[in-house]
C-alpha positions as CSV (number, residue, x, y, z in Angstrom):
1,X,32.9,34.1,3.8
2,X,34.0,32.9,-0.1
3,X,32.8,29.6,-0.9
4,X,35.0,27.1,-1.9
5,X,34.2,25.2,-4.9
6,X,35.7,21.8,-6.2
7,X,35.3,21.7,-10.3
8,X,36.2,18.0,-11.5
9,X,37.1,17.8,-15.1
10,X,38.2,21.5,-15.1
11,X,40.9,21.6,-17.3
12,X,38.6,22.2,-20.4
13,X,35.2,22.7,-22.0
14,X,32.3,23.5,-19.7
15,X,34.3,22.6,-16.4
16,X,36.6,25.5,-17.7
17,X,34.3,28.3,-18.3
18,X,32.1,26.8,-14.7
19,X,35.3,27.6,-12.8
20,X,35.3,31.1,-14.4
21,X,31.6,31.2,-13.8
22,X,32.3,30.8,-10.3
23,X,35.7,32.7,-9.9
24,X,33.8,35.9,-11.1
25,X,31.3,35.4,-7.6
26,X,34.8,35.6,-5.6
27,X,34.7,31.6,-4.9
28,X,37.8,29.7,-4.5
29,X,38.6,26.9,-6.2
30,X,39.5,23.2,-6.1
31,X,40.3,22.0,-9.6
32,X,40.6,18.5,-10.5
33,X,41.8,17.2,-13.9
34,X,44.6,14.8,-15.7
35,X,46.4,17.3,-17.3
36,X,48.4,19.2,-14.5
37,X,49.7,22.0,-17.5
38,X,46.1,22.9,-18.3
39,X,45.0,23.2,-14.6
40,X,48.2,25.3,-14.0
41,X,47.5,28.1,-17.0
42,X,43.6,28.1,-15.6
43,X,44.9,28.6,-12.1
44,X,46.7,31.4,-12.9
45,X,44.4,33.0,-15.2
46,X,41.8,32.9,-11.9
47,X,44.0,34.2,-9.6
48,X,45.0,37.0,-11.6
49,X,41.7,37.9,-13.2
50,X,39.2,37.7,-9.7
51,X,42.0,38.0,-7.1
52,X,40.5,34.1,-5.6
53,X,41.9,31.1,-4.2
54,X,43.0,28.2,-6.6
55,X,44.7,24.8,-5.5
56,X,45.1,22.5,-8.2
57,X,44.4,18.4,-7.9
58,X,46.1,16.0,-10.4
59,X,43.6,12.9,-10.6
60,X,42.8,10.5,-12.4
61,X,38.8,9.5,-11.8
62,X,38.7,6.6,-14.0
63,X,41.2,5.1,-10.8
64,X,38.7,3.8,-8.6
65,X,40.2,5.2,-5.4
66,X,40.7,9.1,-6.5
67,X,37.8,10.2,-5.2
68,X,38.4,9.2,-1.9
69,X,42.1,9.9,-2.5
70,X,40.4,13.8,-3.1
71,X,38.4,13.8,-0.2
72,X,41.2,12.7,2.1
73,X,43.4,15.5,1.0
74,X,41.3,18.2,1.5
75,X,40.5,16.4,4.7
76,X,43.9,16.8,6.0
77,X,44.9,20.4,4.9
78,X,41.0,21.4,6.7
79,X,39.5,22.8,3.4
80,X,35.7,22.5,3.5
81,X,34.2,22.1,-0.1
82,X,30.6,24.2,-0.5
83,X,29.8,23.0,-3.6
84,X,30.5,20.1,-5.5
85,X,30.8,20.4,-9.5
86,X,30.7,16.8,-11.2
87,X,31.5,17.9,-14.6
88,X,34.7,15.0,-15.7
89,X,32.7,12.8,-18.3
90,X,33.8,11.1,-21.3
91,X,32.0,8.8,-23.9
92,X,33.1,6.9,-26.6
93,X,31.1,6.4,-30.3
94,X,30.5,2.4,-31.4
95,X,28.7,-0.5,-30.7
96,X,28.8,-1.7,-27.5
97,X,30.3,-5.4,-28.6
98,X,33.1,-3.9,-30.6
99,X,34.2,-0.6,-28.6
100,X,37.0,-1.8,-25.6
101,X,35.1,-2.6,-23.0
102,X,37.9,-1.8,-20.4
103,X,37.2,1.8,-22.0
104,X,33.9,1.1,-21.6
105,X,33.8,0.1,-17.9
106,X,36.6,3.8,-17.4
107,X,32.8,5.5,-18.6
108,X,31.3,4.1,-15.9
109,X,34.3,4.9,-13.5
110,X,34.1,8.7,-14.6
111,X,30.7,9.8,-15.5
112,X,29.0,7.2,-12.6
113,X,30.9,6.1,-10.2
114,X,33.7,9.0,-9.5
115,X,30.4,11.3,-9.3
116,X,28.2,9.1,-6.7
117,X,31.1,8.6,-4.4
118,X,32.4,12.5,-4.5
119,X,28.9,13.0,-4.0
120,X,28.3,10.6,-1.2
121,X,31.7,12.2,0.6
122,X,30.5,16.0,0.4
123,X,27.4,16.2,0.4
124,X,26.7,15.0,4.3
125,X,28.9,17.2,5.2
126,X,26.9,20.5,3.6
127,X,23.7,18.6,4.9
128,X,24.7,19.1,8.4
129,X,25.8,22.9,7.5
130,X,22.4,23.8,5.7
131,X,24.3,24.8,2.5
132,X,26.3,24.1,-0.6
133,X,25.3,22.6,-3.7
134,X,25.8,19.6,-6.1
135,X,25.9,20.6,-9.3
136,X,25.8,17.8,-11.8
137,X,27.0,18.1,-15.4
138,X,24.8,15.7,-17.1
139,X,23.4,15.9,-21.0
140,X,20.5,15.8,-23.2
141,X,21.7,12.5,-23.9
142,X,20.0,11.5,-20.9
143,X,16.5,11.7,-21.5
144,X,17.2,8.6,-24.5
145,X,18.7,5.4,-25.1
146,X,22.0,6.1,-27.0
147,X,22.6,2.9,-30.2
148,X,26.2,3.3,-30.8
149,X,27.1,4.9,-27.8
150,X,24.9,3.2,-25.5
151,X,27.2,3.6,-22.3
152,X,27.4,7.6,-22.6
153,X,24.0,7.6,-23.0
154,X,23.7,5.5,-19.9
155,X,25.3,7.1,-18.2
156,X,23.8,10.4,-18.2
157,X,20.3,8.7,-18.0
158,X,21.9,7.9,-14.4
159,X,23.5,11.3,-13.5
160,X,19.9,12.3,-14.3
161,X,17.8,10.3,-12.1
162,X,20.3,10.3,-9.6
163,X,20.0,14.4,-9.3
164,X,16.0,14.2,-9.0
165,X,16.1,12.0,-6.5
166,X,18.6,13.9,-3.8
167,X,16.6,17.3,-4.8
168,X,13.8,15.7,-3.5
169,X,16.0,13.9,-0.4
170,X,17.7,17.0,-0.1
171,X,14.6,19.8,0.1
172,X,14.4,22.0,3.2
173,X,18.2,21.7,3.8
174,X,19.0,24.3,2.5
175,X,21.7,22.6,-0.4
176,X,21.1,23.2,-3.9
177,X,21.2,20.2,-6.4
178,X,20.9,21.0,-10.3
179,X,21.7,19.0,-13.3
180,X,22.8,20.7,-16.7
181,X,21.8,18.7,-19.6
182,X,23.7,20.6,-22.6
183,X,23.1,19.3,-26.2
184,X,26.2,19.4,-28.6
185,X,28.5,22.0,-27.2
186,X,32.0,23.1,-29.2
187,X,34.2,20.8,-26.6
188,X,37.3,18.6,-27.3
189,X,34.2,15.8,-26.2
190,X,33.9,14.7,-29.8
191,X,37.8,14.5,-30.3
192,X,37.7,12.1,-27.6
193,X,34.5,10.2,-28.6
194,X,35.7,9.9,-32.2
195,X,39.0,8.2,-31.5
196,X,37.0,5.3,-32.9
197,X,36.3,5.6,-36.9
198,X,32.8,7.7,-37.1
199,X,31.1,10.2,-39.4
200,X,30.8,13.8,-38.6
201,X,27.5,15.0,-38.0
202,X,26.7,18.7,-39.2
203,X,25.1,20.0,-36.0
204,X,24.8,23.2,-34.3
205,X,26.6,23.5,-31.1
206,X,26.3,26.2,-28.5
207,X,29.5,27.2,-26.7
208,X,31.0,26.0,-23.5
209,X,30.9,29.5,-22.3
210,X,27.6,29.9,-22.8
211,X,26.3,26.9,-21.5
212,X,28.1,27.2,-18.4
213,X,27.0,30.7,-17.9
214,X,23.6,29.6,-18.2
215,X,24.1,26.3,-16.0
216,X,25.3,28.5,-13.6
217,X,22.1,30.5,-13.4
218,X,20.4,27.8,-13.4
219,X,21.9,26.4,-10.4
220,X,21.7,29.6,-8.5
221,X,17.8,29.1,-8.8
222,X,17.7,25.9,-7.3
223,X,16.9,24.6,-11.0
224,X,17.1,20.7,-10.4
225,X,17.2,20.1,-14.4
226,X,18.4,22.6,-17.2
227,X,18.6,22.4,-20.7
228,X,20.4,25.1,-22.2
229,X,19.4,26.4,-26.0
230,X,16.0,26.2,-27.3
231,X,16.7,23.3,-29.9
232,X,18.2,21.1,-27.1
233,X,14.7,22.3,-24.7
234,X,12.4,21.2,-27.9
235,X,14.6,17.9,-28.3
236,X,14.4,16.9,-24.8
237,X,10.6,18.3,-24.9
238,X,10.0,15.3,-27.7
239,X,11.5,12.9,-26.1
240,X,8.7,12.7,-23.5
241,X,6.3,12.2,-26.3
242,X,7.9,10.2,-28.9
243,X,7.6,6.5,-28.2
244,X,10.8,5.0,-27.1
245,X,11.2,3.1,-30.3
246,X,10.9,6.1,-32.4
247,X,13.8,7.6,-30.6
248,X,16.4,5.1,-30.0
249,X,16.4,4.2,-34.1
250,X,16.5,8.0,-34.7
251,X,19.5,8.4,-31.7
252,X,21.3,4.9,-33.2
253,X,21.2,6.7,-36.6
254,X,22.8,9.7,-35.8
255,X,25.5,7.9,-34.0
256,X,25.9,5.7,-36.5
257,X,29.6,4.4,-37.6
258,X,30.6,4.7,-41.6
């Protein structure tokens, strides 16, 4: 029997090329985004291309009730969700005091608090089925304090612990829970970040295709962390050994407004 896989944030970016990652295995797809147009062309494409099952959800998860709101809808039309991606995530670049903090707290709403309570409505379900998966979208970003966008950073530092933690709840039960921790990836993620005045930083970035492709992997092994690209494995390798000091000045640097 297919699985059936809800992709949050799928409209674009690494949510995007994880629905195609899956779609290519034969699963069928939930996908949840804001922009009903993208979702609609990506629906299409899925269906036509691996001959798989695609329902669309318009939502917005910054709206503290959407995920429930999701979970009650595929409730009532008897769809059982396998696996659980929790890609949506936005951040925004600025110091804490000046950046909007209404903006700030829709962070929080998106990259926390949507994922922890899609999470807590799925996952007892697969629990009690021995299978599915959690597969967290997290970042490098993670691993360090974040200057000048201290709650992305935050954030991710959550999505991180919180994914160690239910591997280990979770072990023996037969569900998989991974967390891919990509460095800079060529996503509209800066676009958004950079609404508010920044300088560019020349960096390499590796696509969303192939960081999804090897996320994927990764969470077919059970892998509870992955860090895709050997510069992002060496930078997240440092900042185990760099003092904490050392690497927030160097993180608030690079993030540093004009």
């Amino acid at each position: 029997m297919a699985e059936t896989v809800l992709v949050t944030g799928a409209s674009s970016g690494i949510g995007l090329e994880l629905a195609k990652c899956f779609a290519a295995d034969k699963a069928n797809l939930i996908l949840v985004a804001r922009n009903s147009a993208a979702l609609e062309t990506l629906a299409a494409e899925l269906r036509r291309d691996h001959k798989v099952d695609v329902d669309v959800i318009v939502s917005d998860l910054a709206q503290p009730e959407s995920p429930k709101k999701i979970f009650d809808e595929l409730q009532g039309r008897g769809v059982t969700v396998d696996v659980l991606v929790n890609n949506a995530g936005f951040g925004l670049h600025g110091s804490f005091a000046e950046l909007p903090l209404a903006r700030q707290l829709d962070i929080i709403h998106v990259n926390v608090s949507a994922l922890v309570a899609l999470t807590g409505f799925f996952l007892p379900g697969m629990i009690e089925r021995r299978r599915g998966g959690i597969f967290n979208v997290g970042s490098v970003a993670g691993f360090v304090a974040g200057p000048n966008m201290a709650i992305y950073y935050a954030s991710k530092a959550f999505v991180l612990s919180f994914t160690e933690a239910l591997y280990e709840e979770v072990r023996g039960t037969g569900v998989v829970i991974s967390d891919l921790c990509p460095g800079p990836t060529e996503t509209n993620f800066s676009q958004t970040a950079r609404n508010y005045r920044v300088r560019e930083m020349q960096v390499s970035k590796m696509s969303a295709a192939a960081v999804a492709a090897a996320g994927y992997r990764a969470f077919r092994r059970n892998q509870c962390i992955y860090v895709p690209g050997m510069s992002n494995k060496i930078l997240a390798a440092l900042t185990q050994w760099l003092p904490r000091v050392a690497s927030r000045k160097f993180v608030g640097h690079y993030n540093k407004l004009k």
